[in-house]
N, C-alpha and C positions, 0 to 999 in steps of 0.2 A: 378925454373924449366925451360930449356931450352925450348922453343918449336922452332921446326925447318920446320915444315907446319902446312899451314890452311888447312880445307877443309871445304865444305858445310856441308857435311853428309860424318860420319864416319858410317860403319854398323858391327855390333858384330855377326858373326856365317855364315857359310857359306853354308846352307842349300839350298832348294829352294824358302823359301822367303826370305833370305837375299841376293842370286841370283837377283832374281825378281825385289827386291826396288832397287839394284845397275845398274841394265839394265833401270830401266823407270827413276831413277835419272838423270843417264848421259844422255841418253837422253831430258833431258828438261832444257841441260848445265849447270847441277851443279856439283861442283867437288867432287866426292868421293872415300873414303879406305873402303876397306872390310879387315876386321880382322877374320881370322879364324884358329883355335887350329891346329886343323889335317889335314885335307885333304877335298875340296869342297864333298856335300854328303854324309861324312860318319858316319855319326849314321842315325836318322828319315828319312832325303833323300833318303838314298838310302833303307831302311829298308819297304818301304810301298807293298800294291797290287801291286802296279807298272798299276795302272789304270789312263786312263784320261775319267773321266766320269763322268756323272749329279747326279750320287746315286739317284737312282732307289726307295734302299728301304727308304730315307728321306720322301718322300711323304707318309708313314706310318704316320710321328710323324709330319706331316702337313707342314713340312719346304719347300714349293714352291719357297718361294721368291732364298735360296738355289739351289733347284736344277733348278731351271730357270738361275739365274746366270752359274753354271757349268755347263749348255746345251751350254749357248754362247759360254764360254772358251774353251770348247771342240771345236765347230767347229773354231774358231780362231787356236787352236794347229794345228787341223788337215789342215790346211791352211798355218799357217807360219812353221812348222817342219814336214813336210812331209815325211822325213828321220827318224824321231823322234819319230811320234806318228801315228797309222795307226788303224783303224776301224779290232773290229773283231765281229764275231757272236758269243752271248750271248745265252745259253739256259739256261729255267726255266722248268724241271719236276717235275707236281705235282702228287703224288700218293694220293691213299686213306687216310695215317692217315698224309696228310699237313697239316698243322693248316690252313693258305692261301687257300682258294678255288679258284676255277678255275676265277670263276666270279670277286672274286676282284681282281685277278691277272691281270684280261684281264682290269679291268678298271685301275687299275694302270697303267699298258702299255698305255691304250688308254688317258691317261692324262700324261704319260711321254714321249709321241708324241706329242700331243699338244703344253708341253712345247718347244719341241726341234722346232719348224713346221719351217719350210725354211732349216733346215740345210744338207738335202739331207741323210738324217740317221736316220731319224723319225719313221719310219715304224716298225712294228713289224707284226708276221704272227703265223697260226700254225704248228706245224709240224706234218705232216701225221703219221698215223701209221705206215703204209709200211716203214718211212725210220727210227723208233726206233732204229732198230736192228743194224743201223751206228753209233752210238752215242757213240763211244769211250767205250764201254763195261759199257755204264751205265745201270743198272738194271731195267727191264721192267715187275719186280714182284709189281701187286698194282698200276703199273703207270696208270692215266687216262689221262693225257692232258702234251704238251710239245708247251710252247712257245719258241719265239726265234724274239732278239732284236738284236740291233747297239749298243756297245758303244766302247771305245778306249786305247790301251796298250800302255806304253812308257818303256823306260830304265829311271829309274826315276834319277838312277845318272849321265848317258849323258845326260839327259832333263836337270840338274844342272849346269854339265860343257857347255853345248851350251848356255847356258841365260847369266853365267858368260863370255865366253869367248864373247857375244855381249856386255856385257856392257862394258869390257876393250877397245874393238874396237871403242866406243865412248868416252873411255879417263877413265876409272872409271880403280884404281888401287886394285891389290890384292894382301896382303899380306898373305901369308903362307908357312910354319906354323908359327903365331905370336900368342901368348896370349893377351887375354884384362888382363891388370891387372888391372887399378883401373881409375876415373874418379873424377875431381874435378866442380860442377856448379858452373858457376857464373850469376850473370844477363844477360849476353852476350850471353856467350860459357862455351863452354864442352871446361876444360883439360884433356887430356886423356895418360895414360900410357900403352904401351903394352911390350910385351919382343917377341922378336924374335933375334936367334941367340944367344942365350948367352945374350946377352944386352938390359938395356932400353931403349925404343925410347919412344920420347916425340910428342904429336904435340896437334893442336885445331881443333874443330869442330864446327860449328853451332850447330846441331842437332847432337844427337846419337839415330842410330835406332837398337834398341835392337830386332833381330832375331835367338836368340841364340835357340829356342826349348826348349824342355825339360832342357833346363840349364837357363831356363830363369829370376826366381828368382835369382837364382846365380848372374848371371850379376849384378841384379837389388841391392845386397847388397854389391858390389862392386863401386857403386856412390854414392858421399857424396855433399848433401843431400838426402838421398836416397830416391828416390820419390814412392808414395805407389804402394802396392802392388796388383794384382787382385787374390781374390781364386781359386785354380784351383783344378787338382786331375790327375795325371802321370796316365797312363792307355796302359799298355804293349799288344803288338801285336806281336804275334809268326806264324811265317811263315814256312813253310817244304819245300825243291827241291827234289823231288820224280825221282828217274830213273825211265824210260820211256816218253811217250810221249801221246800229242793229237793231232790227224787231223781233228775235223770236228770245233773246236774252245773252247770258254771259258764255264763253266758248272756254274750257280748260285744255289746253293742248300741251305735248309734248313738243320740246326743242326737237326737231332732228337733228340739230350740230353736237347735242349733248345730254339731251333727253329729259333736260330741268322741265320745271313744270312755266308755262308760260299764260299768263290770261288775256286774251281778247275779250273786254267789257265794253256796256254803252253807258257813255260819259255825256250826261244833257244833251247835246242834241251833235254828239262827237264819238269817236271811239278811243277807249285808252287802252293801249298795251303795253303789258310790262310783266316782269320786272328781269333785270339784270343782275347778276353778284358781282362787284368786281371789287376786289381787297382796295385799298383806298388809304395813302400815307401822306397827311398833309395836315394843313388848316381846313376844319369840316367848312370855312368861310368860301374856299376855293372849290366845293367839290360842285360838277357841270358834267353833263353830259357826253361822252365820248364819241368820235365817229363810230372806234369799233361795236359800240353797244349797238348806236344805232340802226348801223349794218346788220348784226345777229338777229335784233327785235324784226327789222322789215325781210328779214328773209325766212323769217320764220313765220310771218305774216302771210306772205306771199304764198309759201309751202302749202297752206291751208286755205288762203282764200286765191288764188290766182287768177279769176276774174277781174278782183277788184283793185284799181291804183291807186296804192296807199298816198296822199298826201300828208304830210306832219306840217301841223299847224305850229305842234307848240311841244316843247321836251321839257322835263324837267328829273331833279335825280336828288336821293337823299341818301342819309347813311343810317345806316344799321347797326348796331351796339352788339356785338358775337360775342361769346370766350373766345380767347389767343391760341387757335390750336393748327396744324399745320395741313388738316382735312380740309376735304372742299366747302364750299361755307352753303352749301347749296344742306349738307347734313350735320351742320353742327344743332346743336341746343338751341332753341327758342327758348329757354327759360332764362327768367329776369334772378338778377343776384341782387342783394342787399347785401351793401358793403355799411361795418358803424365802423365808427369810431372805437367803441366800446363793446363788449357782449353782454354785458349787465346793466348799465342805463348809459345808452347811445344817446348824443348831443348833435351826431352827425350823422345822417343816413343818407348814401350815394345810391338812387337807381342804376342800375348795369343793364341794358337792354330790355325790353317790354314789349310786347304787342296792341297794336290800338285795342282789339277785339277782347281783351282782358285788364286792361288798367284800370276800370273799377275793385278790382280784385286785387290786384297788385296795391291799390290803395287802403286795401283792405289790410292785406299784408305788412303795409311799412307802416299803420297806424298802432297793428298787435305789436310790431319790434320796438316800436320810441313808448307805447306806455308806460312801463317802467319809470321812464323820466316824466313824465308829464304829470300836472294838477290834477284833479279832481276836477271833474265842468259837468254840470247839467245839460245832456241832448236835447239837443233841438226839432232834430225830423232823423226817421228812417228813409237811410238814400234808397232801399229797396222798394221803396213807396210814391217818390220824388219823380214827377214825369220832367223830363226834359225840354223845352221850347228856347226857338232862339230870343232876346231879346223882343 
C-alpha cells in the first residue's frame, strides 16, 4: 500500500469535537488531517439546543464536577467568540403542580452561582410579579414564583466551522468530503484508507482520533485490530422551529407529561424547542423526527404558552452518545469516556459522548491521553488565547 503522508494525528468525523482536538492539536505543532463524510456539522453539531451552558439541571443527578467544568468553558466562549456565543436571560416558572419547589430551585440557582462565581454571569434574581404579564404570552394560571438566570446561545454549526477554520490557520488539514474506510495497526502507526473523489488515498498516522459521534462504533469496526469497544445506547433528540418569536429571552420549563426539563429558545427570527430522549436502534443515517416527539414537544408548548399557535416550520433530530444503562436517559452521565486502544501509548483513541459546551476540554483531555505516543513539536499558539471568527 502506497502511503504518501505522515501525520501526527489523523481525526475521523467533523463535528465539534473533532473540530476541537484538530484546533488544540495544531496548536501544540502537531501535524494533522481531519477526515470527514459530509460536510463540518452536519448531523449532532449542528442538531443540538444550540446552548453553551453549565446545565443547570445536572446538579440534580449530583454532577458538580460537570457543571463546574461547563461554567469555566462558558465563560472562555464568551471571551474567545464573542461573535459566536453571547449571554441570554433564562427564565424558570414555577406553578402550583411543579414537581421542583420554589425552594430547591432557588438553591439550585444559588449553587449554580457558586459554581460559575468570577465569571460576571453568576447571578440570578426574581422576577416581580408586575412584569408576568411580559413574558412572551407565558401562562400565569397557577404560576407562583419566576426565576431568572445567565446562561449562553451559539450557532452551533458556525461554532464548528470557526474552531475548524482556527485549526487549518495553524496548519491542520481538512479533508471533505472524504470517507474513513478502513485502518491497519501496527506497533508504530495507523495505516489509514480513505476515499475521496472517486479514489483511494492512502497515508499514516501516529494516533487516530476517533470523533465520529454517533457513528462511532462504526468507525471502531473499521480498524484491524479492532481495539474494544465501550457500551453505549444512541438516544435521539428532537427539536421543532416554531413561526414566531421571543423578546424577553430563553424560557426553562418543566414537561408536565414527565417533568424532563424542556427549553423554549429564540432561534434568528424563529423559536426552537426541544429537546426529546428517545433510545434510538438503527443507522444514526436513519434517525428523523417522530410524530410522538412531536406531539409531546407541542403540547408542552401549548401547556405554557396557550395563547400562541404553534406553527413548525422545520424539525430536526440527532443522537446522543449515553453509557448502556437501563435508567432513564433523561439521568444518565453526561460525561465523555476515552476509549485506546492501549493504556500506555494509545494509537487509537474513541470519543464516547461529549457535550458542545465542553469539547474544548475534552480536547484538552484526549491530547494528555495520546502524548505518550506522540513526537516532540514546538507550540504554535495558546488556544486559550485564540479568539474565534468565522471564516
Amino acid at each position: 500500500m502506497p502511503v504518501t503522508h505522515h501525520y501526527d494525528i489523523v481525526i475521523v468525523g467533523g463535528g465539534i469535537q473533532g473540530a476541537a482536538v484538530a484546533q488544540a492539536a495544531a496548536a501544540r505543532g502537531y501535524t494533522v488531517m481531519l477526515l470527514e463524510k459530509t460536510a463540518l456539522a452536519a448531523a449532532t453539531s449542528s442538531r443540538s439546543s444550540k446552548l453553551i451552558h453549565g446545565g443547570l439541571r445536572y446538579l440534580e443527578n449530583g454532577h458538580f464536577a460537570l457543571v463546574y467544568e461547563s461554567l469555566r468553558e462558558r465563560t472562555d466562549w464568551l471571551r474567545l467568540a464573542p461573535s459566536l456565543v453571547r449571554l441570554s436571560p433564562f427564565y424558570i416558572p414555577i406553578y402550583r403542580q411543579t414537581s421542583r419547589s420554589t425552594l430547591v430551585i432557588r438553591a439550585g440557582l444559588s449553587l449554580y452561582a457558586l459554581l460559575a462565581a468570577g465569571s460576571g454571569s453568576a447571578h440570578f434574581r426574581s422576577v416581580s410579579q408586575s412584569q408576568w404579564q411580559q413574558l412572551d404570552g407565558l401562562t400565569t394560571k397557577g404560576l407562583k414564583h419566576v426565576f431568572q438566570y445567565w446562561d449562553a446561545q451559539t450557532d452551533d454549526r458556525l461554532l464548528t466551522q470557526a474552531l475548524m477554520h482556527s485549526a487549518q490557520s495553524l496548519g491542520a488539514e481538512l479533508q471533505c468530503p472524504a470517507e474513513f474506510i478502513h485502518v491497519t495497526l501496527s506497533s508504530s502507526m495507523c495505516e489509514i484508507e480513505y476515499q475521496q473523489g472517486g479514489r483511494i488515498n492512502h497515508c499514516s498516522a501516529t494516533v487516530l482520533v476517533n470523533a465520529a459521534g454517533p457513528w462511532v462504533d462504526q468507525v471502531l469496526h473499521r480498524i484491524d485490530p479492532q481495539p474494544p469497544a465501550y457500551p453505549i445506547d444512541l438516544v435521539q433528540g428532537t427539536h421543532l422551529v416554531l413561526e414566531g418569536r421571543l423578546n424577553k429571552g430563553c424560557y426553562y420549563l418543566e414537561s408536565p407529561a414527565d417533568q424532563r426539563a424542556i427549553f423554549v429558545l429564540p432561534w434568528y427570527q424563529h423559536i426552537l424547542l426541544g429537546t426529546t430522549e428517545t433510545l434510538f436502534n438503527g443507522d444514526p443515517e436513519a434517525s428523523s423526527p417522530l410524530a410522538t416527539e412531536e406531539t409531546y414537544l407541542l403540547d408542552c408548548f401549548h401547556h405554557y404558552f396557550p395563547e400562541k399557535n404553534p406553527v413548525v416550520r422545520e424539525k430536526f433530530s440527532g443522537l446522543r452518545v449515553l453509557p448502556a444503562s437501563h435508567g432513564a436517559p433523561f439521568h444518565r452521565s453526561r460525561e465523555i469516556h476515552l476509549q485506546c486502544d492501549s493504556s500506555q501509548k494509545p494509537h487509537v483513541v474513541s470519543i464516547y459522548g461529549g457535550k458542545l459546551t465542553v469539547c474544548r476540554a475534552t480536547a484538552q483531555k484526549v491530547l494528555h491521553t495520546i502524548m505518550p505516543t506522540l513526537p516532540d513539536r514546538i507550540p504554535k499558539a495558546d488556544i486559550s488565547k485564540l479568539m474565534l471568527e468565522l471564516p
